[in-house]
LOPAVO-668619 format. One record per residue: x, y, z of N, C-alpha, C in turn; chain; residue number from 1; residue in three letters. Coordinates in Angstrom, 1 decimal. Example, Ala and Ser with C-alpha at 12.3 -4.5 7.8 and 13.67 -1.06 7.14 Angstrom:
! LOPAVO-668619
+--------+--------+--------+--------+--------+--------+--------+--------+--------+--------+-----+--------+
!    n.x !    n.y !    n.z !   ca.x !   ca.y !   ca.z !    c.x !    c.y !    c.z ! chaine ! num ! residu !
+--------+--------+--------+--------+--------+--------+--------+--------+--------+--------+-----+--------+
!   13.2 !   -5.7 !    7.8 !   12.3 !   -4.5 !    7.8 !   13.2 !   -3.3 !    7.8 !      A !   1 !    ALA !
!   12.8 !   -2.2 !    7.1 !   13.7 !   -1.1 !    7.1 !   12.9 !    0.0 !    7.9 !      A !   2 !    SER !
+--------+--------+--------+--------+--------+--------+--------+--------+--------+--------+-----+--------+
***
This chain:
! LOPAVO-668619
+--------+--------+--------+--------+--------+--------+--------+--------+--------+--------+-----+--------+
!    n.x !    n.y !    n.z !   ca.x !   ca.y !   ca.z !    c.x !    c.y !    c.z ! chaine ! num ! residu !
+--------+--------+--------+--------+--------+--------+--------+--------+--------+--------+-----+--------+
!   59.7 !  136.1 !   91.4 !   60.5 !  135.2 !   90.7 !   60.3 !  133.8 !   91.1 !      A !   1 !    UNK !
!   59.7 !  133.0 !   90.3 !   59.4 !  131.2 !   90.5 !   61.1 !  130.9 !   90.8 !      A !   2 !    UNK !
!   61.1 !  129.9 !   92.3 !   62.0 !  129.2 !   92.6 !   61.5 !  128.2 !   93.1 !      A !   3 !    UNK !
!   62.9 !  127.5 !   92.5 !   63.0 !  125.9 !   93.3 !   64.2 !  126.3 !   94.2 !      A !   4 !    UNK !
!   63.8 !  125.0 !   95.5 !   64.6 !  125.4 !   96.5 !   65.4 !  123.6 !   96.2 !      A !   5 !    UNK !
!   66.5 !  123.9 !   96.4 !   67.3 !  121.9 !   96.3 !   67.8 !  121.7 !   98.4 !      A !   6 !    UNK !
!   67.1 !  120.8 !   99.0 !   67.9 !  120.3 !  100.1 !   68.5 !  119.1 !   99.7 !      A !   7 !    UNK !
!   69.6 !  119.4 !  100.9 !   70.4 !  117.9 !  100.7 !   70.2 !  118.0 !  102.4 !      A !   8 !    UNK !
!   69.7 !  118.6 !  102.9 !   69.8 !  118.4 !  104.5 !   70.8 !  118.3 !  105.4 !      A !   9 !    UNK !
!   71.5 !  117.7 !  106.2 !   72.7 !  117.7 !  107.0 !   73.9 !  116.9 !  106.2 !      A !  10 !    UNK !
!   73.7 !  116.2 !  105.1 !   74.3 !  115.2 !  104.9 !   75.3 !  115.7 !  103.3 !      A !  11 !    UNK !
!   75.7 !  114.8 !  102.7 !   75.9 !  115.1 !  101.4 !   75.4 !  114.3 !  100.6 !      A !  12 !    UNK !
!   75.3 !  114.9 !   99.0 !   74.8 !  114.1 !   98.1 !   75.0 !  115.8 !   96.7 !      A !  13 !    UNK !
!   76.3 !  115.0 !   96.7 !   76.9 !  116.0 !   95.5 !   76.1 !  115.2 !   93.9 !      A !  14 !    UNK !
!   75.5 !  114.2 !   94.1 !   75.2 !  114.1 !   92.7 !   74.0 !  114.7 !   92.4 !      A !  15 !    UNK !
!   73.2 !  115.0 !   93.3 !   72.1 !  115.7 !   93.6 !   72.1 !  117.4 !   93.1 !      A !  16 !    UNK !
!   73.0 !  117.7 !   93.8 !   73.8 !  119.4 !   92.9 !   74.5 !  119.3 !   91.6 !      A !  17 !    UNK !
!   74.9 !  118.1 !   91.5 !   75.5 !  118.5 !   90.4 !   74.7 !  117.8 !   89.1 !      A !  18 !    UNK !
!   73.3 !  117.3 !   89.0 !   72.8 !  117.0 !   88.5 !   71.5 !  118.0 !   87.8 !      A !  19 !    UNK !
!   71.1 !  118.5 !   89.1 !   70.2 !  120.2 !   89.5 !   70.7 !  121.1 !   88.4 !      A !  20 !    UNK !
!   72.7 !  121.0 !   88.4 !   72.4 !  122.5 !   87.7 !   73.0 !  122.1 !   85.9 !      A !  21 !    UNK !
!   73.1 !  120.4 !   85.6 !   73.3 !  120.2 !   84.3 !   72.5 !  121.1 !   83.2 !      A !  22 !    UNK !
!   73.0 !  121.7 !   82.0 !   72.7 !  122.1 !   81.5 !   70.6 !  121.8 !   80.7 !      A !  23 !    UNK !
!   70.7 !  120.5 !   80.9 !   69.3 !  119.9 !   80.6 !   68.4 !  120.2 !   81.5 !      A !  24 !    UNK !
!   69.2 !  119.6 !   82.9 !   67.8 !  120.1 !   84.2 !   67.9 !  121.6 !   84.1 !      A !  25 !    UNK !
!   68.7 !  122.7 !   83.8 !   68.1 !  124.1 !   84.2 !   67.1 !  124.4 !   82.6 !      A !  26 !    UNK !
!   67.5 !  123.8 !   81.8 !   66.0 !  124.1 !   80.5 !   65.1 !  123.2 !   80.7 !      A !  27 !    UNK !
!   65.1 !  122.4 !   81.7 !   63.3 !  121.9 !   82.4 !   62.7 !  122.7 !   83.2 !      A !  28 !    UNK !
!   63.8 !  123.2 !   83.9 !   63.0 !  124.5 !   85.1 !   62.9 !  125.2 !   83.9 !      A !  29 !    UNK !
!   63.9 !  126.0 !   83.5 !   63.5 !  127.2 !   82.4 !   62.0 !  127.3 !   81.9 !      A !  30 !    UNK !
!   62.0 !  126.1 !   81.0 !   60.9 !  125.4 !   80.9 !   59.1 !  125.5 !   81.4 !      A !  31 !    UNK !
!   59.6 !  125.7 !   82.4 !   58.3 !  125.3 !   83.5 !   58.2 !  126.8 !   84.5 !      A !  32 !    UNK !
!   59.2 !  127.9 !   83.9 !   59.0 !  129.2 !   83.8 !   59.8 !  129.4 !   85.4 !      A !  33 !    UNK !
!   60.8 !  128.6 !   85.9 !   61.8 !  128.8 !   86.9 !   62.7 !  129.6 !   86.8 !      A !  34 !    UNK !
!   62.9 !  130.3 !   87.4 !   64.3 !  131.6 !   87.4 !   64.8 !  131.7 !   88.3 !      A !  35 !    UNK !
!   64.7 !  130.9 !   89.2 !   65.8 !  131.2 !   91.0 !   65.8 !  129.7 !   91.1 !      A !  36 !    UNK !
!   67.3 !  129.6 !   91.9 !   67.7 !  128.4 !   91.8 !   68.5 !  128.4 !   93.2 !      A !  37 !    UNK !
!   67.6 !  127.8 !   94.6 !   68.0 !  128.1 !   95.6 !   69.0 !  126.6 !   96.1 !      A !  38 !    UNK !
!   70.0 !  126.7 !   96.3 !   70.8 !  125.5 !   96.5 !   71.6 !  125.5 !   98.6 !      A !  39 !    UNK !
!   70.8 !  124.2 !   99.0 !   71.4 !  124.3 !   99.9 !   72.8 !  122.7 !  100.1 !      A !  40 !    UNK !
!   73.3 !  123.3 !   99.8 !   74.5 !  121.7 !   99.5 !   75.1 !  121.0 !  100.6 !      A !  41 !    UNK !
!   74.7 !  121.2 !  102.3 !   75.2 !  120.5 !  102.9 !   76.5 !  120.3 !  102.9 !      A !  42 !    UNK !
!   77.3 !  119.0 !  103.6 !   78.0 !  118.6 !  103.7 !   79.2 !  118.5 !  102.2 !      A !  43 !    UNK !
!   78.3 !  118.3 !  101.4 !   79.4 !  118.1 !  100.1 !   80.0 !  118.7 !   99.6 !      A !  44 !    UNK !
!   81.4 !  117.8 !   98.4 !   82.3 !  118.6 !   98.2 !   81.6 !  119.6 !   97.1 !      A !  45 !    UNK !
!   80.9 !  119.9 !   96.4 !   80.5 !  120.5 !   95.8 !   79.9 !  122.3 !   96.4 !      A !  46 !    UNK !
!   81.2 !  123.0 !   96.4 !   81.1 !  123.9 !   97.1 !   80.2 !  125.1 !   96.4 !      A !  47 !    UNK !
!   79.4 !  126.0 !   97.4 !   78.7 !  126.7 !   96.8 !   79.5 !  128.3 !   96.1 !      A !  48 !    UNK !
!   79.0 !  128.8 !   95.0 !   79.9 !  129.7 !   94.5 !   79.4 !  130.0 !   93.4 !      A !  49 !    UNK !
!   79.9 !  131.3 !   92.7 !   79.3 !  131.7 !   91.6 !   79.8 !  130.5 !   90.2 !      A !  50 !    UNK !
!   78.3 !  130.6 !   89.6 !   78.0 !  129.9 !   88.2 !   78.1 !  131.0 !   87.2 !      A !  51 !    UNK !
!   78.3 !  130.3 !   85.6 !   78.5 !  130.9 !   85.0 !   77.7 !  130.1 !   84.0 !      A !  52 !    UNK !
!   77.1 !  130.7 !   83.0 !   76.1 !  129.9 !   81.9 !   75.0 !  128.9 !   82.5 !      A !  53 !    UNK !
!   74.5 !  129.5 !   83.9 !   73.5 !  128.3 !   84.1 !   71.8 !  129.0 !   83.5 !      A !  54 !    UNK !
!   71.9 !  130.3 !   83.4 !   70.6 !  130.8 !   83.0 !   69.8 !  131.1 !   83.7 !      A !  55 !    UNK !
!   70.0 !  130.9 !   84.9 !   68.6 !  130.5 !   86.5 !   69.7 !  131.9 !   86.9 !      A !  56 !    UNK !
!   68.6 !  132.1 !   87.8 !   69.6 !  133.5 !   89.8 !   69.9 !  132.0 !   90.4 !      A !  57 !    UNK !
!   71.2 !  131.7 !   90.5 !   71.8 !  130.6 !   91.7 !   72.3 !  131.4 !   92.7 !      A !  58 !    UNK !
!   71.7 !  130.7 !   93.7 !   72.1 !  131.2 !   95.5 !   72.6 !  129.5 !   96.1 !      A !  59 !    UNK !
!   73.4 !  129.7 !   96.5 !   73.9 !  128.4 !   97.6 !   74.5 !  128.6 !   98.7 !      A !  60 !    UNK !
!   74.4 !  127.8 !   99.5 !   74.8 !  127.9 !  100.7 !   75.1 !  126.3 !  101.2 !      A !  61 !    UNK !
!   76.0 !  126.2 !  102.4 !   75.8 !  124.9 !  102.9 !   74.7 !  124.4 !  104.1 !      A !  62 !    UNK !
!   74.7 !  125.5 !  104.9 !   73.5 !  125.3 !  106.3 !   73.1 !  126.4 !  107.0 !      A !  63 !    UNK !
!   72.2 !  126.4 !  107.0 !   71.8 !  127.7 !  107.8 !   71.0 !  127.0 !  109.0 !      A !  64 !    UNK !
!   70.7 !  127.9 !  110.4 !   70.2 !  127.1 !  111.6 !   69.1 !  126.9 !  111.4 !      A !  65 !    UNK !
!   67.9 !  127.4 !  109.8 !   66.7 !  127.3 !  109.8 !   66.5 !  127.2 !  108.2 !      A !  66 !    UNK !
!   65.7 !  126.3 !  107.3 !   65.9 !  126.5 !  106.2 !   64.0 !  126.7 !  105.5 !      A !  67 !    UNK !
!   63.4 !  127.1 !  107.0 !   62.2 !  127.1 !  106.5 !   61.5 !  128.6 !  105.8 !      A !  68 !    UNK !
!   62.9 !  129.5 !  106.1 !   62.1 !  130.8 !  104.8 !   62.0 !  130.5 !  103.5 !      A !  69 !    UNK !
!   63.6 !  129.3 !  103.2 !   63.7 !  129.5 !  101.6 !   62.7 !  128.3 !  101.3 !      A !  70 !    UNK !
!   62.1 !  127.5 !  102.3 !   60.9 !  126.4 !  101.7 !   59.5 !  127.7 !  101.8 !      A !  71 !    UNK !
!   59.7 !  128.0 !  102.5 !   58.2 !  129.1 !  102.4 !   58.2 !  129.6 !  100.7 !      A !  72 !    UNK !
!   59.4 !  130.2 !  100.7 !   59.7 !  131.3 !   99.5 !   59.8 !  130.5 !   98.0 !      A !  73 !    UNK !
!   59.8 !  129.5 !   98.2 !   60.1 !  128.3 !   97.2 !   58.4 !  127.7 !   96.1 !      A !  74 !    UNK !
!   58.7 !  127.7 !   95.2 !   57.0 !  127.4 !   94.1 !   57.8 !  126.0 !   94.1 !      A !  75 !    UNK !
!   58.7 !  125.3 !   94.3 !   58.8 !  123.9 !   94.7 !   60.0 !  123.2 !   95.3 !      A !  76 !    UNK !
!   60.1 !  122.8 !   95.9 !   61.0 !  121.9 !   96.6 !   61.9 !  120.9 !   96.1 !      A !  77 !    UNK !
!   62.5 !  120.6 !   95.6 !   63.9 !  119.3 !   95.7 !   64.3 !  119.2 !   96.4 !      A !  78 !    UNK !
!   64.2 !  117.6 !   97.3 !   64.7 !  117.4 !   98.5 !   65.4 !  116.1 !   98.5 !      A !  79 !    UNK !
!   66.7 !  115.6 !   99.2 !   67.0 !  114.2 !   99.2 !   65.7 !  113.4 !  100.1 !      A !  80 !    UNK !
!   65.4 !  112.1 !  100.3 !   64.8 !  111.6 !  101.0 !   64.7 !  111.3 !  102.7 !      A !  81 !    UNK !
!   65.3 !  112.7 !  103.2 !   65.4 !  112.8 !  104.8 !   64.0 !  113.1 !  105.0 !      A !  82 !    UNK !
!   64.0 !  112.0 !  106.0 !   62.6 !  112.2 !  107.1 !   62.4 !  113.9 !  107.5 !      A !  83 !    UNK !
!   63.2 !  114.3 !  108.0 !   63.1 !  116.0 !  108.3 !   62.8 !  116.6 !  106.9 !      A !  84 !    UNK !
!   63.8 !  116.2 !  106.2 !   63.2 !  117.5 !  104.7 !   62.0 !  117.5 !  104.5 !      A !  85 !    UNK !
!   61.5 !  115.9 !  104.2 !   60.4 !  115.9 !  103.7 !   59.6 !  116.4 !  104.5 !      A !  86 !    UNK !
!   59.5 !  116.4 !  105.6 !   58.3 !  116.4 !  106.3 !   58.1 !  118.0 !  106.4 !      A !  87 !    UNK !
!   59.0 !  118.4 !  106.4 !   59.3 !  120.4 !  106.6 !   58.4 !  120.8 !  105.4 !      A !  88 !    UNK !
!   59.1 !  120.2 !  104.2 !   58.7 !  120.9 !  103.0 !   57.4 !  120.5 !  102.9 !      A !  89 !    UNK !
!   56.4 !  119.1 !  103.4 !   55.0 !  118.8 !  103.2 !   54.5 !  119.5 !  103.9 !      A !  90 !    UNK !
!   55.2 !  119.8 !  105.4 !   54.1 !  120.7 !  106.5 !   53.9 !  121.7 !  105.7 !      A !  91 !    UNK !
!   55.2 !  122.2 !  105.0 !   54.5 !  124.2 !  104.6 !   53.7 !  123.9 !  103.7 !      A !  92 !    UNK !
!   53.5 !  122.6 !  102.9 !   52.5 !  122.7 !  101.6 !   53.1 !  123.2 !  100.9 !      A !  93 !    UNK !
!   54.4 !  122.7 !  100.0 !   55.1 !  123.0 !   99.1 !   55.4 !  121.8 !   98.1 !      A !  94 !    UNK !
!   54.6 !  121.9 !   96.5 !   55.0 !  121.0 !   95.8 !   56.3 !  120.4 !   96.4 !      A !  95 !    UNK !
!   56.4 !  119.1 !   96.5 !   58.0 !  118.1 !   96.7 !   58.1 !  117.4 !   95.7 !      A !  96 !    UNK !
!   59.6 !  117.0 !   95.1 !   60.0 !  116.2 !   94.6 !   61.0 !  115.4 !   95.3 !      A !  97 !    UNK !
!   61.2 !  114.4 !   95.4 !   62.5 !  113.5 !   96.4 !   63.0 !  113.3 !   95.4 !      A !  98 !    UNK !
!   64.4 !  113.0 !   95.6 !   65.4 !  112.4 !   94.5 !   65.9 !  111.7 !   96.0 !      A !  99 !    UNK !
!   66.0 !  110.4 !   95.3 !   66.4 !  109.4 !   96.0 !   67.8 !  108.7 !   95.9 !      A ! 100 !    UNK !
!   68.8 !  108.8 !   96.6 !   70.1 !  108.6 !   96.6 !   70.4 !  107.0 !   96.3 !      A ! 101 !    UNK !
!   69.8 !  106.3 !   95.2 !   70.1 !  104.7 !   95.5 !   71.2 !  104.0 !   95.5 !      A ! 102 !    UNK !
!   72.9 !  104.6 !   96.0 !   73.8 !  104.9 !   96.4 !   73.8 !  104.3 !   98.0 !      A ! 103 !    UNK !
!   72.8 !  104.4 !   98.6 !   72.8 !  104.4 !   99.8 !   72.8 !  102.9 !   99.8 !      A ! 104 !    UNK !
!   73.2 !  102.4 !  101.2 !   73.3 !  100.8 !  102.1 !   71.6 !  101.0 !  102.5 !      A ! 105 !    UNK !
!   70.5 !   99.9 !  102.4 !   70.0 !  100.0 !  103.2 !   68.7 !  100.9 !  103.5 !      A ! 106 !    UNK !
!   68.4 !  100.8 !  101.6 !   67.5 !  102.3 !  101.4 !   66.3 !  102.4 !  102.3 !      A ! 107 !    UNK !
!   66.4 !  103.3 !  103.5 !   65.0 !  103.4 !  103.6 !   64.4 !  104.8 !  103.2 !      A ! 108 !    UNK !
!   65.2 !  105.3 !  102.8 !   64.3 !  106.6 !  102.5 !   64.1 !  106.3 !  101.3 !      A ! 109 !    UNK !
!   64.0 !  105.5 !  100.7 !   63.7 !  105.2 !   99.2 !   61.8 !  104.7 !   99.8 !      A ! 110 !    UNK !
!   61.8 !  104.2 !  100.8 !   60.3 !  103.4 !  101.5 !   59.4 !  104.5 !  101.8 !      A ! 111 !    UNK !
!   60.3 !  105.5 !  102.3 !   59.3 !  106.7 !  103.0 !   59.2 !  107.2 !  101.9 !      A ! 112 !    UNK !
!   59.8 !  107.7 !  100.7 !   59.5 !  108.4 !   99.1 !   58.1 !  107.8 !   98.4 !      A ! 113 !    UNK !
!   58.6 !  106.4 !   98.5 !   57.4 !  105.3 !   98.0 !   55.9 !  105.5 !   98.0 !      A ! 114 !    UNK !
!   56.1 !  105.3 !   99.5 !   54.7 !  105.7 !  100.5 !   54.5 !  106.7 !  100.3 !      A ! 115 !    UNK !
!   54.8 !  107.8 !  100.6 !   54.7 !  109.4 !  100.3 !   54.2 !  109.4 !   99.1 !      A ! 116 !    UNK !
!   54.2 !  109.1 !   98.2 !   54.3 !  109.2 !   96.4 !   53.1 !  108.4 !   96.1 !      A ! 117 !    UNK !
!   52.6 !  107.2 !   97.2 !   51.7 !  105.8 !   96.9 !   50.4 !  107.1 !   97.2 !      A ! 118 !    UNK !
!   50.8 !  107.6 !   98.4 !   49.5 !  108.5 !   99.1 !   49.0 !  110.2 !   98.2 !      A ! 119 !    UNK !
!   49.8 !  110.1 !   97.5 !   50.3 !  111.3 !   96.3 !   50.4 !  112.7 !   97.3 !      A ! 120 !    UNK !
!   51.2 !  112.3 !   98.0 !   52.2 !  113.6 !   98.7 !   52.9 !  114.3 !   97.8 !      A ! 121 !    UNK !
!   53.8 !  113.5 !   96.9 !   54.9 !  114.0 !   96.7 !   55.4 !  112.9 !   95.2 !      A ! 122 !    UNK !
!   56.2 !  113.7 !   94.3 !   56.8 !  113.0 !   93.4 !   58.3 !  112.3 !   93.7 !      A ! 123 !    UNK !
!   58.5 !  111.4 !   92.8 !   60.0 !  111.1 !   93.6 !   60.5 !  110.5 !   92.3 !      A ! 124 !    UNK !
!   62.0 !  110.9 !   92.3 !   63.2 !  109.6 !   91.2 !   64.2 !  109.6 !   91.5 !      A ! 125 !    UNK !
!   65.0 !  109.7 !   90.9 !   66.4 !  109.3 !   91.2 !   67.6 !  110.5 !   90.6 !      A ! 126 !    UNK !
!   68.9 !  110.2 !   90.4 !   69.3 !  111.3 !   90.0 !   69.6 !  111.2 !   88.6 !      A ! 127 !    UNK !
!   69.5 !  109.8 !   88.0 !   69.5 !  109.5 !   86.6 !   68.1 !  110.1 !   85.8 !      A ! 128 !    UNK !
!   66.8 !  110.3 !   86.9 !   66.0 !  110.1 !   85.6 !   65.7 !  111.8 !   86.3 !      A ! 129 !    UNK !
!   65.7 !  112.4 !   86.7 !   65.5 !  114.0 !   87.8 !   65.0 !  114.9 !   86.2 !      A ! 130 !    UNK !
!   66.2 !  115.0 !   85.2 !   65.8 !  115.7 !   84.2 !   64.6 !  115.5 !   83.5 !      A ! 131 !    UNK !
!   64.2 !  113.6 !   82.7 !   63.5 !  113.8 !   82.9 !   62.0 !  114.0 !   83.4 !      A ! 132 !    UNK !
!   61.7 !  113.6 !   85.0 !   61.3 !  114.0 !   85.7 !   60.9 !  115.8 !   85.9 !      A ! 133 !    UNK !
!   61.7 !  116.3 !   85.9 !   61.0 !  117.9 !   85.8 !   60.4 !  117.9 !   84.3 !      A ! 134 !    UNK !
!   60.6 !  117.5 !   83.7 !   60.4 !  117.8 !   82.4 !   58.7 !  116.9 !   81.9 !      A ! 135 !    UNK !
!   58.2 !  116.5 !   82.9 !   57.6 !  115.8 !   82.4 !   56.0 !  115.5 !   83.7 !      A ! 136 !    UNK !
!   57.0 !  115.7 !   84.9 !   56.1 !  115.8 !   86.1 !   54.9 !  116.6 !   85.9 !      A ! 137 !    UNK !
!   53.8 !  116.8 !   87.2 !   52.0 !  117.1 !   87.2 !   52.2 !  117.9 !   88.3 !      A ! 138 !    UNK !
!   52.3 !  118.4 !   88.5 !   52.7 !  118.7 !   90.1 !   50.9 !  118.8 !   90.5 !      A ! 139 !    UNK !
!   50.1 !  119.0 !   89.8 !   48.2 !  119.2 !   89.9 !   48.3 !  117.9 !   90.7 !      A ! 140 !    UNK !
!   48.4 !  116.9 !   90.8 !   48.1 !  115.7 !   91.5 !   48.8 !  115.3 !   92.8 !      A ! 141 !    UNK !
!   49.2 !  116.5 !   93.0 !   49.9 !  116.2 !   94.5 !   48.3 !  116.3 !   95.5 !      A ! 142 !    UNK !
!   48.5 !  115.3 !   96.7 !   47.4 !  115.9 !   97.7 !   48.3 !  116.6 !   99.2 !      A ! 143 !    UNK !
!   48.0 !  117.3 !   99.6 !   48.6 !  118.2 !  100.6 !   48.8 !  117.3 !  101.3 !      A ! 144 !    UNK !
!   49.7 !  117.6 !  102.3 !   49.7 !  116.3 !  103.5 !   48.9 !  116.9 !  105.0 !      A ! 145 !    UNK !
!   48.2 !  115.9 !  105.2 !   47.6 !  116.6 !  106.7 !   47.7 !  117.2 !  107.8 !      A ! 146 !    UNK !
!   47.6 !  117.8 !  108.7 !   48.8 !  118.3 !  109.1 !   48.4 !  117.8 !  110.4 !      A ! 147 !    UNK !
!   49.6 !  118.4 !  111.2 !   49.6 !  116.9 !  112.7 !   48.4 !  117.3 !  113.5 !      A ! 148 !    UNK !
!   48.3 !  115.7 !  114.3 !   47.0 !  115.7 !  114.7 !   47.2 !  115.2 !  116.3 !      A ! 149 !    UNK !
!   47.9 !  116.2 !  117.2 !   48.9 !  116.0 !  118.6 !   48.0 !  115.2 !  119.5 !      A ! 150 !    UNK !
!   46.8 !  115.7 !  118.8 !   45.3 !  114.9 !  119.8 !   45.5 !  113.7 !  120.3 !      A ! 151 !    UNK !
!   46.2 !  113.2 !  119.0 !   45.7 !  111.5 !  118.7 !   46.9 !  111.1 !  119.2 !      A ! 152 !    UNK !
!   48.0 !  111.4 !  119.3 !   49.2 !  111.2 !  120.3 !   49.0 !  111.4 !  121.4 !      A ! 153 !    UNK !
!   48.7 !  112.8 !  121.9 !   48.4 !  112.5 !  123.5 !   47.3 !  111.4 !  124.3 !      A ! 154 !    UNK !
!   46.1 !  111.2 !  123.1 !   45.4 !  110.1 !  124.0 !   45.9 !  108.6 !  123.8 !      A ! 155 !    UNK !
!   46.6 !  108.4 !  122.6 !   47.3 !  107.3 !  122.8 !   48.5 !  107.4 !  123.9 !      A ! 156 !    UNK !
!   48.7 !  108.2 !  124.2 !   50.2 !  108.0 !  125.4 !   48.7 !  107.7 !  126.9 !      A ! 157 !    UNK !
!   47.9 !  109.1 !  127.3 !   47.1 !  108.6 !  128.2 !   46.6 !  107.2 !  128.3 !      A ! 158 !    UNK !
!   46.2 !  106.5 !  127.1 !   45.7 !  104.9 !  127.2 !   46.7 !  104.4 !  127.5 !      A ! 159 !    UNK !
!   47.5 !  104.3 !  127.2 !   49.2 !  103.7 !  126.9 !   49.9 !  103.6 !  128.5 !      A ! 160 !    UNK !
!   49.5 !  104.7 !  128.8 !   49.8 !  105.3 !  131.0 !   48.6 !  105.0 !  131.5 !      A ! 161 !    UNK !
!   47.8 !  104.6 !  131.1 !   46.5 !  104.4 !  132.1 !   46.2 !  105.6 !  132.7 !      A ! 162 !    UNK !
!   46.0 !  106.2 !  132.1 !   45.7 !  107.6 !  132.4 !   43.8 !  108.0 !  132.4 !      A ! 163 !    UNK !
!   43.6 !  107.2 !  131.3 !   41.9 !  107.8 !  131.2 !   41.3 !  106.6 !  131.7 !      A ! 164 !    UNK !
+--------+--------+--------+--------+--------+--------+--------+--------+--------+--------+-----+--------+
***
């Protein structure tokens, strides 16, 4: 069964869920041949619970200690712009889209989306344009992101300590 997975991470961002399951954005997944609709809602008041007329298998939850089965299990990711999400959902090599909270004081996760997006990591918008965004996205033009390279950290700390 094709699923999208939605994080909102530790935090809230109810417009994020509640935009996910508008009747428009679930006929873009529909669309694009989605049938699981994995919602993890964090903090917000948008509590998780059975839906009625959304079309999709909805599962939600607010937090679990580990959220990297349902990114494993996931054909694509919706994530707010937390430094952890993203980076969880790039390590596993899972299409990303960011929706960017521009609600926020002080956007920087709107910077890290940017860059991410400049380097073609990852798609990104907002929650006004998200519908049509799915509707309209490549996901072919993502480039995987590299994966860590601890080498290059540890000999910069040895130079850094006088070590070599």
């Amino acid at each position: 069964m094709k699923t999208v997975f939605v994080t909102v991470g530790t935090t809230s961002f109810d417009e994020l869920i509640l935009t996910i399951k508008t009747p428009e954005a679930v006929k873009a997944l529909k669309a694009r041949g989605f049938e699981r609709l994995v919602l993890q809602v964090g903090r917000g008041s948008v509590l998780p619970g059975p839906e009625s007329g959304l079309d999709l298998t909805l599962e939600a939850f607010r937090f679990k200690d580990s959220i990297s089965e349902d990114i494993a299990r996931a054909d694509l990711v919706i994530s707010h712009a937390g430094a952890g999400s993203c980076l969880e959902a790039l390590g596993a090599r899972k299409p990303l889209l960011v929706v960017v909270n521009n609600k926020l004081m002080d956007n920087h996760q709107q910077e890290l989306a940017r860059q991410l997006h400049k380097e073609s990591h990852l798609l990104y918008c907002t929650c006004s344009s998200l519908t049509d965004t799915l509707r309209t996205m490549d996901l072919s033009v993502l480039v995987p992101f590299p994966p860590a390279q601890t080498t290059h950290f540890a000999n910069f700390l040895d130079i850094a300590l006088g070590v070599q």
